[in-house]
C-alpha positions as CSV (number, residue, x, y, z in Angstrom):
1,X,62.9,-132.4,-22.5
2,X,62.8,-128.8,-20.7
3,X,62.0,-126.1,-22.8
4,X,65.0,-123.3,-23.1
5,X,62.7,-120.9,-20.4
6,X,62.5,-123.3,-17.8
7,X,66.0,-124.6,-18.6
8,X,67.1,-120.8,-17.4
9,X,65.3,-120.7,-14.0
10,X,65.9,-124.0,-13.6
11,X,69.7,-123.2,-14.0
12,X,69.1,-120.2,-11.6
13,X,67.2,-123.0,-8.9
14,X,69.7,-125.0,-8.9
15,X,72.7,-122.2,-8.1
16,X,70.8,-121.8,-4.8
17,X,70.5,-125.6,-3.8
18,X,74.3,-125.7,-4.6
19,X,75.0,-123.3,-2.5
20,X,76.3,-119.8,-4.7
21,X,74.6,-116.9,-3.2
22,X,71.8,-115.3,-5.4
23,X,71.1,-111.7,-5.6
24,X,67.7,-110.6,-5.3
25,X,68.2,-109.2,-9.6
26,X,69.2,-113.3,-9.9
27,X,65.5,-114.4,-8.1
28,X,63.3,-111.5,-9.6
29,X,64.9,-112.1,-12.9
30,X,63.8,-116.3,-12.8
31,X,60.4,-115.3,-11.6
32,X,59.5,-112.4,-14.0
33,X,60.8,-115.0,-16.9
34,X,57.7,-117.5,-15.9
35,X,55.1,-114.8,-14.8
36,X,55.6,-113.2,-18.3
37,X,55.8,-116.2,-20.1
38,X,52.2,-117.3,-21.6
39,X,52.1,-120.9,-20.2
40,X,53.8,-120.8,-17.1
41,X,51.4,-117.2,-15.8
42,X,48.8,-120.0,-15.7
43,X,50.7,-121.7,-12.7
44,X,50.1,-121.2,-9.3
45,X,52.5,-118.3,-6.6
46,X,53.9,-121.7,-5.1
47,X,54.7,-123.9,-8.3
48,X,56.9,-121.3,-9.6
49,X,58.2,-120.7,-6.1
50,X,59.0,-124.3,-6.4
51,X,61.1,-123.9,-9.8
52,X,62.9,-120.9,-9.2
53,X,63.7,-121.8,-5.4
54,X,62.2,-118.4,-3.6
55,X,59.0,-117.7,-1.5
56,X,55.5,-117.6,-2.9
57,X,54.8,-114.5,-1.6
58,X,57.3,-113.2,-3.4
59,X,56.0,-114.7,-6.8
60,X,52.7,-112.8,-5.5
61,X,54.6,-109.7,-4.8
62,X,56.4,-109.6,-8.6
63,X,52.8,-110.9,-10.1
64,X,50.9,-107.8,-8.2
65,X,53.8,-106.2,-9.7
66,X,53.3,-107.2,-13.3
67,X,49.5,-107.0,-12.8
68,X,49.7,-102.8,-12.0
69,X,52.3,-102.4,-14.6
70,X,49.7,-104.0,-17.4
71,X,47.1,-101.8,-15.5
72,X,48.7,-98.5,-16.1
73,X,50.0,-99.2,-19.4
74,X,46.4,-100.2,-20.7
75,X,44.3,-98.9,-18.1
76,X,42.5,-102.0,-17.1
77,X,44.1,-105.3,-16.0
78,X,41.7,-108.4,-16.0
79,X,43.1,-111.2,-13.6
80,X,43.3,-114.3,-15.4
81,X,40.3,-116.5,-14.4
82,X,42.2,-119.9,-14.8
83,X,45.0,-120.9,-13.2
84,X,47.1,-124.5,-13.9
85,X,47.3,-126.8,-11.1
86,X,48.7,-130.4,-10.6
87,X,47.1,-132.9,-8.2
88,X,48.6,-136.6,-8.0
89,X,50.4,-135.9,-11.1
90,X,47.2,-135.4,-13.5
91,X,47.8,-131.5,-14.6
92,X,44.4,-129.3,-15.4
93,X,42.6,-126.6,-15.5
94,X,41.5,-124.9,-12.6
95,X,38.7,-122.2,-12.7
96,X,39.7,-119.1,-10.3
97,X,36.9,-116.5,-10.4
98,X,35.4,-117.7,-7.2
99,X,38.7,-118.1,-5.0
100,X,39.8,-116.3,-2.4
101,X,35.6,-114.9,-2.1
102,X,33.8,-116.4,1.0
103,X,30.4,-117.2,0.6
104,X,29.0,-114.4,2.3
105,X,31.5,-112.3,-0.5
106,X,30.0,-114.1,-3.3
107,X,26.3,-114.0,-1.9
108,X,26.8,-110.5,-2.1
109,X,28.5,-110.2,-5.2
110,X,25.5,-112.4,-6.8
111,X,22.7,-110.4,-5.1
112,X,23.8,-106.5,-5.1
113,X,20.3,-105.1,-5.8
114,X,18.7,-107.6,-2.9
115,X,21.3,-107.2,-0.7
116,X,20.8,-102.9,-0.9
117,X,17.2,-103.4,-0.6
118,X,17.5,-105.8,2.4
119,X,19.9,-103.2,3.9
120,X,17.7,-100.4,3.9
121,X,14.5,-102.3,4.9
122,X,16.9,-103.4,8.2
123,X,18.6,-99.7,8.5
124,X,18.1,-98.5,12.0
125,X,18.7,-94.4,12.5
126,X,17.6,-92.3,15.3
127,X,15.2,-88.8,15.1
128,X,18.0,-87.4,13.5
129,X,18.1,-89.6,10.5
130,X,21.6,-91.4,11.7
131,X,22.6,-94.6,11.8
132,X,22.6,-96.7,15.0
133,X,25.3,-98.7,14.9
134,X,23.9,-102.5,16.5
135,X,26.6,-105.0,17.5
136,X,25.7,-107.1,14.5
137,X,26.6,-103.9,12.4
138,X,30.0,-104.5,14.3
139,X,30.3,-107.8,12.8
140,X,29.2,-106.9,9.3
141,X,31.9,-104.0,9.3
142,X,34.2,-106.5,11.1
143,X,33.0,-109.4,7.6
144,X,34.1,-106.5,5.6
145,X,37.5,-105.5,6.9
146,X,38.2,-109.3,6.8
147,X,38.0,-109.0,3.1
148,X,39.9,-106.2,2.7
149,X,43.0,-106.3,0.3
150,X,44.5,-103.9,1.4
151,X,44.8,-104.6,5.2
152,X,47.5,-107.6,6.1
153,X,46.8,-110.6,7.9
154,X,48.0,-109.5,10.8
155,X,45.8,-106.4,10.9
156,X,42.6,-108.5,10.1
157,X,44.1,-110.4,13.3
158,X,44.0,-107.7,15.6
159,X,40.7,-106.6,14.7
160,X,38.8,-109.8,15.1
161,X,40.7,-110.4,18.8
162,X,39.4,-107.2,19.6
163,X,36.0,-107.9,18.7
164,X,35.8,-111.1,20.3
165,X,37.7,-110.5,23.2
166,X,34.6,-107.6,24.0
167,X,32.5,-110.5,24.1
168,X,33.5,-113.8,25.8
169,X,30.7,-115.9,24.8
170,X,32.0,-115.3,21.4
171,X,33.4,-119.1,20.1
172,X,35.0,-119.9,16.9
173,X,32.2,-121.2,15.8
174,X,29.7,-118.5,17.0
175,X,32.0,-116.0,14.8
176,X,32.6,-118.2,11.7
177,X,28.6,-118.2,11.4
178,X,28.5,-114.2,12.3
179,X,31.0,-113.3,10.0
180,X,30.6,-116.2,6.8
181,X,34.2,-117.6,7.1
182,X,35.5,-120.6,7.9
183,X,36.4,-122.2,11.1
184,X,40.0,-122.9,10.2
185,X,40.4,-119.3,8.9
186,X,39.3,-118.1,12.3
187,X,41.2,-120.0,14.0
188,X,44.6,-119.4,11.8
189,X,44.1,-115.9,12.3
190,X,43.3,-116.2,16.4
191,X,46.9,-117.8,15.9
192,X,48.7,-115.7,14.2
193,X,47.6,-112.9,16.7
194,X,49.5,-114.7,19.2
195,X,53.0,-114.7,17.3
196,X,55.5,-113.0,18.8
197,X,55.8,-109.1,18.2
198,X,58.9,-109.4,16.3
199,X,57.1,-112.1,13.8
200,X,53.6,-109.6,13.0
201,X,56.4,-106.9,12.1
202,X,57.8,-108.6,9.6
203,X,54.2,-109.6,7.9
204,X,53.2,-106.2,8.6
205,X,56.0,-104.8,6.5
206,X,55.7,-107.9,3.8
207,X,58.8,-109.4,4.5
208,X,57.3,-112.3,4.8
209,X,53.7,-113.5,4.0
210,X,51.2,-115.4,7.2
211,X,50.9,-118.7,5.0
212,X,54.6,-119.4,4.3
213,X,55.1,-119.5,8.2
214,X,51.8,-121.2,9.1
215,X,53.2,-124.8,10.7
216,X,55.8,-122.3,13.0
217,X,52.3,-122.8,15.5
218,X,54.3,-126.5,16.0
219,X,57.4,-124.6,17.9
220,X,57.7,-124.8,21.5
221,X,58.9,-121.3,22.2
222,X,58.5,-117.6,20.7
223,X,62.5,-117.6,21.0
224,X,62.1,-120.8,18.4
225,X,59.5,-119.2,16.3
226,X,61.4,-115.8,16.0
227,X,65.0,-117.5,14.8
228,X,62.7,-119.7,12.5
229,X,60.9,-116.8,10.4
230,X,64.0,-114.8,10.5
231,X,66.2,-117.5,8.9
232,X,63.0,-118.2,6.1
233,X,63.1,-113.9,5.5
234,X,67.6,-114.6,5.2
235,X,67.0,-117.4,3.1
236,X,63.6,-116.5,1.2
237,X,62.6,-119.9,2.0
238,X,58.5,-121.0,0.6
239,X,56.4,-123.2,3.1
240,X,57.7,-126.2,2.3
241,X,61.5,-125.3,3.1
242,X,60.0,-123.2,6.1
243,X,58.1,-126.9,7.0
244,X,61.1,-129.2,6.4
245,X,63.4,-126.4,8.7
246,X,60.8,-127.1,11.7
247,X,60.5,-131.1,11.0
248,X,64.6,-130.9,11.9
249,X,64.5,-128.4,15.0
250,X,61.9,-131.2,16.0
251,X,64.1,-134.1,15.6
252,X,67.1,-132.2,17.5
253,X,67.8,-133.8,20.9
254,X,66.7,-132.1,23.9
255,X,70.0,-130.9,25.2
256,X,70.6,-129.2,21.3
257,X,67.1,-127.7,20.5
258,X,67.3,-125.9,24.3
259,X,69.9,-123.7,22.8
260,X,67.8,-122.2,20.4
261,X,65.2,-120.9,23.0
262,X,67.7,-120.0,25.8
263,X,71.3,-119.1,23.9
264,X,70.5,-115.4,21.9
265,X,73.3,-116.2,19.6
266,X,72.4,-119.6,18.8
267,X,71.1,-119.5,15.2
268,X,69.1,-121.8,13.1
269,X,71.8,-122.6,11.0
270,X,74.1,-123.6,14.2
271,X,71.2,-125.6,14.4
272,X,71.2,-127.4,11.0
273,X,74.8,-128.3,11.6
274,X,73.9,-130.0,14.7
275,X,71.8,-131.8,12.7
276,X,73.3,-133.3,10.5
277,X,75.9,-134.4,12.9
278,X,73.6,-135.7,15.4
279,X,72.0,-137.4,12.2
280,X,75.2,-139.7,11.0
């Protein structure tokens, strides 16, 4: 049996999938009920996404939210370093210091003093006592801004395109070594510099968070990509709604999907209906 907390955002969850409109008071109220309840703060953005039916980013959002409220009231905020996760239907204990750090973030995290003492033995500066700036200074800044916080994906996008579109014998690989990230992260951000205009907006301005809209790469068009992301912003669909919206524009028949890349007012939603007609 549900307990009487998630009973109420479950209540509020199923008001969407019924169709009565939320209001965004109705969503923040469901999520701030689980972020400031004891057990459920464990869980992850998207499993509370899940029960109150909105976006992980914007369980992030209201938990960023929470997280500077506790820091000005107390003036220090500690992030919780375990977070509960499910996987095949075991549930346990996950330990989160170390994620969202790359390896090159925790080497230096683990080895400050070594890592100052290695940067000053490798410091090069002209007669003047300044700095020359090598190109694999331009990657360590580059590692840097990666990890930012503060910059979005998009931005972090930009910047590594312009850095290795300076140098064409640059690979994926070459700059997942340089820089101490992933190959897939690489590549998800080469991607992402490649959405439509319209589409890095909307990140840029956190309407809508690079993850959520990841699969949208699977689209034909930017026409189909555009409609897609605006109708997950309308909707404040997470991933997985974003995911099962592109699985059904993929399954429309030739003659329908073409409307979405060449008729302006042809929405997502006309596109839906077709569905489901096509489908019985």
């Amino acid at each position: 049996m549900r307990n009487g907390l998630e009973e109420s955002c479950g209540n509020v969850g199923a008001n969407a999938s019924h169709g009565l409109r939320r209001t965004n008071a109705d969503k923040r109220k469901a999520v701030m009920m689980l972020l400031q309840d004891e057990e459920w703060s464990k869980w992850s953005n998207v499993k509370i996404a899940e029960q109150c039916c909105v976006s992980d980013m914007t369980v992030g959002r209201l938990r960023k939210e929470l997280e500077e409220t506790h820091h000005q009231q107390s003036g220090r905020y500690e992030q919780p370093q375990q977070r509960k996760v499910k996987r095949n239907g075991t549930i346990y204990t996950q330990d989160t210091t170390n994620i969202g750090k790359t390896p090159f973030k925790q080497f230096i995290d683990n080895n400050k003093d070594k890592v100052r003492e290695l940067a000053e033995e490798n410091t090069v500066r002209n007669d003047s006592g300044e700095i020359v700036i090598t190109k694999d200074d331009d990657w360590y800044m580059l590692s840097e801004n990666l990890q930012r916080s503060d910059l979005t994906e998009v931005e972090k996008a930009e910047k590594l395109h312009e850095m290795m579109f300076g140098d064409r014998t640059i690979t994926v690989r070459v700059a997942s070594e340089k820089l101490g990230l992933s190959i897939g992260y690489i590549s998800d951000l080469l991607k992402l510099h490649g959405y439509p205009t319209e589409i890095k907006e909307e990140i840029k301005e956190g309407n809508i968070g690079a993850d959520t809209i990841r699969s949208i790469n699977k689209l034909d068009t930017p026409e189909e990509q555009t409609k897609v992301v605006t109708y997950a912003i309308d909707n404040d669909l997470n991933r997985k709604q974003v995911d099962q919206t592109i699985t059904i524009i993929q399954e429309l028949p030739p003659s329908i999907r073409k409307k979405i890349t060449d008729e302006s007012e042809y929405t997502i939603e006309d596109a839906k209906e077709e569905y489901i007609l096509f489908s019985k």
